[in-house]
BABAMI-491712 format. One line per 4 residues: number of its first residue (from 1); for each residue x, y, z of N, C-alpha, C. Coordinates in Angstrom, 2 decimals. Layout:
% residues N
NUM	X Y Z X Y Z X Y Z; ...;
% end
This chain:
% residues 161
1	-1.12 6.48 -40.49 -1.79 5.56 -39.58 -1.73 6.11 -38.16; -2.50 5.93 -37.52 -2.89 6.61 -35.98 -1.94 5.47 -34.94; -1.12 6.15 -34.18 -0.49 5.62 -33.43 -1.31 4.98 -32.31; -2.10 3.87 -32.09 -3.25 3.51 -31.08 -2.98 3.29 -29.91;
5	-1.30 3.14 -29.43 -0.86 2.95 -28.28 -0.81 3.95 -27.42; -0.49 5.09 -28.16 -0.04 6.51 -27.97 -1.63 7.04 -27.62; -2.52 6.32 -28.32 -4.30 6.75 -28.11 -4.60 6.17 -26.66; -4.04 5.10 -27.06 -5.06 4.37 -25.56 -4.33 4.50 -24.32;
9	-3.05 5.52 -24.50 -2.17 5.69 -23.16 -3.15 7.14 -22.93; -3.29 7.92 -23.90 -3.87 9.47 -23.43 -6.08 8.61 -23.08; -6.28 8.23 -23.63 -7.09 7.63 -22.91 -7.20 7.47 -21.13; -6.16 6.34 -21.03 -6.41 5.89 -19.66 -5.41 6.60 -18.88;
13	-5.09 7.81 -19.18 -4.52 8.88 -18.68 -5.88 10.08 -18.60; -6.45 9.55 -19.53 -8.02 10.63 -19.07 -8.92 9.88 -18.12; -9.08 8.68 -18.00 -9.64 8.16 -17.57 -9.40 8.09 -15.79; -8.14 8.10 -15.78 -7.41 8.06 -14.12 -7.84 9.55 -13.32;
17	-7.60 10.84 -14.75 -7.83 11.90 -14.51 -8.90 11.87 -13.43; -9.93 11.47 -14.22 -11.61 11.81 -13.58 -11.34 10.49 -12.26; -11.28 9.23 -12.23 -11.15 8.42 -11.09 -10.20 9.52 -10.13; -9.32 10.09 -10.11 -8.46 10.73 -9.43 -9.06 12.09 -8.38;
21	-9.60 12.87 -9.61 -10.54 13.47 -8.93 -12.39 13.51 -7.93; -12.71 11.76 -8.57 -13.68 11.45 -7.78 -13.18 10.91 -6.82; -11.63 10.61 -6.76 -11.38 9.86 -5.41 -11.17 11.04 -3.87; -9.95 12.13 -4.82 -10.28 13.48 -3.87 -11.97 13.59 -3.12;
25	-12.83 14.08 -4.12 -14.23 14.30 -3.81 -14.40 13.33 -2.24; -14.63 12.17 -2.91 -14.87 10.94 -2.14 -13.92 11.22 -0.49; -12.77 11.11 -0.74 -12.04 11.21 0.90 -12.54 12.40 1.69; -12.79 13.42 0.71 -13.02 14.79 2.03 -14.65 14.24 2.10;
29	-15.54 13.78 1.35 -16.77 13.36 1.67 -16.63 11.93 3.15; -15.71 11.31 2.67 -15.97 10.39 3.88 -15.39 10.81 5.29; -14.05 11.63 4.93 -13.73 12.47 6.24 -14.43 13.41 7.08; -15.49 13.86 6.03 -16.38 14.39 6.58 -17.64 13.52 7.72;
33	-17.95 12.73 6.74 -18.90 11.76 7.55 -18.38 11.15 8.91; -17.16 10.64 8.87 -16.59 10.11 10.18 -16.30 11.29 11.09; -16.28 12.48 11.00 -15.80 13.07 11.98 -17.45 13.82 12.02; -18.21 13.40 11.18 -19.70 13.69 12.06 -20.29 12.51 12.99;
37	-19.85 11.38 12.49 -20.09 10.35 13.66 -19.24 10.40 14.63; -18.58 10.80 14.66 -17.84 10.81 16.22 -17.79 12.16 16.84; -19.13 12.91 16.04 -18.89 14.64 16.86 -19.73 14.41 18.21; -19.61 15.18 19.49 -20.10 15.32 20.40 -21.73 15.65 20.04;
41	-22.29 15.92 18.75 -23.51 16.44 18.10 -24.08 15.12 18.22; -23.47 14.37 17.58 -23.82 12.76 17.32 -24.48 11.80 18.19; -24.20 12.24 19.44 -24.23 11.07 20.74 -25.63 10.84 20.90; -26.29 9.65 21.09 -27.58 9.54 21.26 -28.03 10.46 21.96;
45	-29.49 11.00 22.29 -30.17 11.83 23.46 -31.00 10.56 23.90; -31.24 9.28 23.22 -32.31 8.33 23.92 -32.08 7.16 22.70; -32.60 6.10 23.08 -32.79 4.78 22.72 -32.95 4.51 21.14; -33.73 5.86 20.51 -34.41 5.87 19.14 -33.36 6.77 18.49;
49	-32.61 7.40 19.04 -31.47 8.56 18.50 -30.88 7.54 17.87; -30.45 7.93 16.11 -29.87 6.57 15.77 -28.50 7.88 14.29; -28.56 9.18 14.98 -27.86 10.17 13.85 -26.62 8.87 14.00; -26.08 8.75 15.26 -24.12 8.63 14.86 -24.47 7.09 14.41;
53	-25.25 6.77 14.40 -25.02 4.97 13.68 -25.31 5.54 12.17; -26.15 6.24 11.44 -26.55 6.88 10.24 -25.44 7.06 10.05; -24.25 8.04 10.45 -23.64 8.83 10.24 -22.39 7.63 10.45; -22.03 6.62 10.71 -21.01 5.76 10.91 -21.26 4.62 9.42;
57	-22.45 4.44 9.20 -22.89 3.97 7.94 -22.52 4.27 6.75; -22.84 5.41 6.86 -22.56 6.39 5.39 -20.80 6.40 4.98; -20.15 6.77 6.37 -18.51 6.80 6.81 -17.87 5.42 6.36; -18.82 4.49 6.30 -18.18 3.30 6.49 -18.79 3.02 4.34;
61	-19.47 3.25 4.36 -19.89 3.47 2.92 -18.56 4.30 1.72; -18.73 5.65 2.07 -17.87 6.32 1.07 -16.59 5.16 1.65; -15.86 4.87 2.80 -14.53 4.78 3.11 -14.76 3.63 1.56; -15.57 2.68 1.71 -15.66 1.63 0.94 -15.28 1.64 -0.48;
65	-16.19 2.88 -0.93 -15.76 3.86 -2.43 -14.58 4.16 -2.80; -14.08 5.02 -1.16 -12.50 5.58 -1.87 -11.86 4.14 -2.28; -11.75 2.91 -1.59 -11.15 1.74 -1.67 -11.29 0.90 -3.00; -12.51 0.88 -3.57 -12.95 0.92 -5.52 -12.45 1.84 -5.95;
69	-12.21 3.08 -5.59 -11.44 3.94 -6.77 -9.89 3.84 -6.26; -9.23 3.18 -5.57 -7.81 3.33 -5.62 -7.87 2.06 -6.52; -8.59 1.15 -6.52 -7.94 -0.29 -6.48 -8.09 0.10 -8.47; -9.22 0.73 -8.51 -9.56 1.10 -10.44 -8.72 1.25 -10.48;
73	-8.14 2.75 -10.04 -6.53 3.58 -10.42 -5.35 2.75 -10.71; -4.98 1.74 -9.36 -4.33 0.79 -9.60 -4.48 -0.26 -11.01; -5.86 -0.53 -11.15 -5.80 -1.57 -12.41 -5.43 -0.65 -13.56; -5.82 0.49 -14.15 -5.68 0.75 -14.70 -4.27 1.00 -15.05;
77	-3.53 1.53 -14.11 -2.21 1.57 -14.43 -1.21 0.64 -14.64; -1.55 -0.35 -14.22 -1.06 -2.05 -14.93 -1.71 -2.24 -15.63; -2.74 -1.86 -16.37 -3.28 -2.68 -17.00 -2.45 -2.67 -18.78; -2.25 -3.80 -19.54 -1.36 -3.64 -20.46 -2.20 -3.40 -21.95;
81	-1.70 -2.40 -22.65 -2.53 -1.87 -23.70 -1.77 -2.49 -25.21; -2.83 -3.58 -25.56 -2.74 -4.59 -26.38 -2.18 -3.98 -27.74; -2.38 -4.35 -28.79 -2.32 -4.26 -30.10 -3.26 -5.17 -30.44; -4.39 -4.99 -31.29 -5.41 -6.23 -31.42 -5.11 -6.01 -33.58;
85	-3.81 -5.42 -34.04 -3.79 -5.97 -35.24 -3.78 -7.47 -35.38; -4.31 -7.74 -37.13 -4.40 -9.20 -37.48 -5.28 -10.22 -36.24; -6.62 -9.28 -36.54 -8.12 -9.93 -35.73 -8.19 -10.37 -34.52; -7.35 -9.83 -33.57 -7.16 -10.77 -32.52 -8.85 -10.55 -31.77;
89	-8.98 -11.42 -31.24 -10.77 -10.77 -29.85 -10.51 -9.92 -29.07; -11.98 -9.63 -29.06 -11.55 -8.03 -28.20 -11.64 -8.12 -26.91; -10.63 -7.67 -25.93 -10.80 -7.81 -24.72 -10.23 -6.46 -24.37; -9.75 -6.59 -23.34 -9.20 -5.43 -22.02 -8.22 -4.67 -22.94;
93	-8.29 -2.99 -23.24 -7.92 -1.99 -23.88 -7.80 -1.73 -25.74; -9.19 -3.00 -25.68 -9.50 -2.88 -27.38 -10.25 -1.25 -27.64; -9.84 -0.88 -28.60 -10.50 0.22 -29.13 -11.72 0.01 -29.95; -12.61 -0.22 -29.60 -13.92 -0.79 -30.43 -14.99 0.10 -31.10;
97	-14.86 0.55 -32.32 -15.64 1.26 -33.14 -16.94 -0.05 -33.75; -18.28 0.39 -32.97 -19.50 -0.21 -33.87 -20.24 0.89 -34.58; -21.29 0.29 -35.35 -22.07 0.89 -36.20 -23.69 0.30 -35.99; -24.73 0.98 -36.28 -25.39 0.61 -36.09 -26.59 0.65 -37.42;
101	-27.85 0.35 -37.52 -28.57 -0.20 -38.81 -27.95 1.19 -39.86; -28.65 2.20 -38.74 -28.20 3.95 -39.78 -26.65 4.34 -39.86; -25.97 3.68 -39.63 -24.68 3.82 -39.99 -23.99 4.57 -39.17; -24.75 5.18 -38.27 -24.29 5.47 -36.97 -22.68 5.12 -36.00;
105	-21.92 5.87 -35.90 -20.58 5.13 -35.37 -20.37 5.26 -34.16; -20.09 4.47 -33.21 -19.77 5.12 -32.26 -18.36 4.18 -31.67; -17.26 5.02 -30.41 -16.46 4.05 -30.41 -15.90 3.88 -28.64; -15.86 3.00 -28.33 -15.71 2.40 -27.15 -14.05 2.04 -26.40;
109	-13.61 2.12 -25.47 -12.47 1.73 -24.99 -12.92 0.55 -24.22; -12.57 -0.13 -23.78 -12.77 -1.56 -23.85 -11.33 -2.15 -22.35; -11.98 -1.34 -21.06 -11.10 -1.60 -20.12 -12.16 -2.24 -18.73; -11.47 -2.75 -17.67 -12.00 -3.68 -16.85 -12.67 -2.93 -15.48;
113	-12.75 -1.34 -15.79 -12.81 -0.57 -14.93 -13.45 0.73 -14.97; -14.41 1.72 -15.29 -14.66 3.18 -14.93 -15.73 3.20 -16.43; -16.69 1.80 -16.24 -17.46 2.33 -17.53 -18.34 3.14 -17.27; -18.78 3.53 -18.30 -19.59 5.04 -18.62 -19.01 6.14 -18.66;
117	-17.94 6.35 -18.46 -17.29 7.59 -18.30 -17.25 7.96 -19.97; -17.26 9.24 -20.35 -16.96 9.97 -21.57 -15.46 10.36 -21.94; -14.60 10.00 -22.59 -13.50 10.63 -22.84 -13.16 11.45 -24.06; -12.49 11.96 -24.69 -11.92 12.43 -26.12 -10.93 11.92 -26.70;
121	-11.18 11.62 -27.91 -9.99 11.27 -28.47 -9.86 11.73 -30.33; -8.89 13.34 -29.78 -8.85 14.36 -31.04 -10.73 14.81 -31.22; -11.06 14.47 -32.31 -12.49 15.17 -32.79 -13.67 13.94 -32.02; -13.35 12.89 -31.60 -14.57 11.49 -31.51 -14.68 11.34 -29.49;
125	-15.49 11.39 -29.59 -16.21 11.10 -27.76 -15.78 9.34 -28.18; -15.37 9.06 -26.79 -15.06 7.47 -26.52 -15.66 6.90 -25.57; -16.76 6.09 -25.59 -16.97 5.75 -24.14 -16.73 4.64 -23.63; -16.27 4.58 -22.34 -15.76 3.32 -21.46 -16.80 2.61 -21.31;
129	-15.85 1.35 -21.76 -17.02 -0.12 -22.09 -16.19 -1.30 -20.91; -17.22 -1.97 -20.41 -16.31 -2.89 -19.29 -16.74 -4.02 -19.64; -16.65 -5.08 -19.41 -16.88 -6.73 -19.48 -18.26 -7.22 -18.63; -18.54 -6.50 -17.93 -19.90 -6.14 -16.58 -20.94 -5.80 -17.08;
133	-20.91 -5.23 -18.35 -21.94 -4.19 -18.72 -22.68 -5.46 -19.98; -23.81 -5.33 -20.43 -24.68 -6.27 -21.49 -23.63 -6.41 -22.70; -23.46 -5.01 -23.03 -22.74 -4.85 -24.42 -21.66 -5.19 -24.37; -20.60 -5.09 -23.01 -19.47 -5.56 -22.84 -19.00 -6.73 -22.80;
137	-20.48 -7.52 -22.29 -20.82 -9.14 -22.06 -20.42 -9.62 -23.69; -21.22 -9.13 -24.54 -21.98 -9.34 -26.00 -20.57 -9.26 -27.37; -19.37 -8.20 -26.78 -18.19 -7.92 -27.65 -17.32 -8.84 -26.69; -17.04 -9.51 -26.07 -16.26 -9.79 -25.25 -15.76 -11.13 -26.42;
141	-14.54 -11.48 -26.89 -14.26 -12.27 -27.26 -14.51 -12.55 -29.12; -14.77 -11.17 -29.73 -15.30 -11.28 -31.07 -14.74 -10.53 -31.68; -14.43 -10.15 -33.19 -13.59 -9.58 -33.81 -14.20 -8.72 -34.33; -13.06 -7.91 -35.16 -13.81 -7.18 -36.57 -14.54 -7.82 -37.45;
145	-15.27 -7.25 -37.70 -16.74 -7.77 -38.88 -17.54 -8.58 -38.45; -17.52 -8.89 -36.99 -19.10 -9.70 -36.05 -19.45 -8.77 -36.29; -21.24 -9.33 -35.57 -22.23 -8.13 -35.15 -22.71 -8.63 -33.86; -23.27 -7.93 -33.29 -24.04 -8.23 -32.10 -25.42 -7.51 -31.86;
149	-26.17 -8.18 -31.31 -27.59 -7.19 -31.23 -27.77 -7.17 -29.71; -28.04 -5.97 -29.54 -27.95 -5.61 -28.01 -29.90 -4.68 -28.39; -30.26 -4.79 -27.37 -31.61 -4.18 -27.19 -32.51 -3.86 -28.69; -32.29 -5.27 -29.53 -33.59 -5.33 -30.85 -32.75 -4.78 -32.02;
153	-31.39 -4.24 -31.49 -30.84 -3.44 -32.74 -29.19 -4.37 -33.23; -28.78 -4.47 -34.12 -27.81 -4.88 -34.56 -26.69 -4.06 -35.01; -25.77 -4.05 -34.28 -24.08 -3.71 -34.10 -23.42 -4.79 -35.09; -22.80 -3.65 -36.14 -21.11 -3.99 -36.71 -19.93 -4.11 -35.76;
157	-19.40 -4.57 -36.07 -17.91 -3.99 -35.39 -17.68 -4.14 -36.39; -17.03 -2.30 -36.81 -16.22 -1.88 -38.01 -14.36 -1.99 -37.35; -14.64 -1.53 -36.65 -13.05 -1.41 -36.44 -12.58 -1.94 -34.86; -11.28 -2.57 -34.91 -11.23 -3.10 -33.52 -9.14 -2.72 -33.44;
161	-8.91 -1.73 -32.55 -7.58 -1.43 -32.22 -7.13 -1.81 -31.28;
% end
């Protein structure tokens, strides 16, 4: 039997990975922007000159970003990774394997934070599913062996960890 705790810790240990490194990206991007709004380049030449307000916008934008990706990082690392044996509903760090009409599998992590992201887990791609998202809306609160139909098509849930 697959240790799922041990799964969904290397999970949201991949998951922080990539938040971690878009947060790097993000600070030298906004450090950049603020120290172009306040360069001597910046200063109006006339009334319609509007670079250092552009450029205080954008600064004030990414700063905003880095502040969503600490606070993710943060949830994620409290966040507590369930056991959903004996049917419990699926919520925050369910492992959610659906299927679809062609038997199609695919399987989802099921956290409050960084959906869409792609992860691995051994041979199977996992993708981050949030509570925000249609499909996340649609599994939120349902077990193994519902279905749900999201865009005309109908989802199993085969397996729920």
């Amino acid at each position: 039997m697959t240790d799922f705790a041990e799964l969904k810790r290397g999970l949201v240990a991949q998951l922080v990975s990539q938040l971690q490194d878009e947060l790097s990206t993000m600070q030298r991007a906004a450090q950049q922007a603020r120290e172009a709004a306040t360069h001597e380049e910046a200063k109006p030449e006339n009334d319609k000159d509007t670079r250092a307000l552009e450029a205080s916008y954008l600064a004030g934008a990414q700063a905003a970003r880095v502040r969503e990706i600490e606070v993710a990082i943060k949830t994620l690392a409290t966040m507590p990774l369930l056991s959903f044996a004996g049917g419990k509903t699926i919520q925050a760090s369910a492992l959610v394997t659906l299927e679809d009409e062609a038997g199609v599998r695919t399987t989802f992590f099921f956290v409050p934070v960084g959906g869409g992201a792609r992860l691995t887990a051994g041979d199977r791609e996992v993708q981050v599913l949030t509570p925000q998202s249609p499909r996340g809306q649609a599994l939120l609160g349902l077990c193994e062996g519902e279905a749900i139909e999201v865009k005309g098509s109908e989802l199993m849930i085969v397996t729920v960890a």
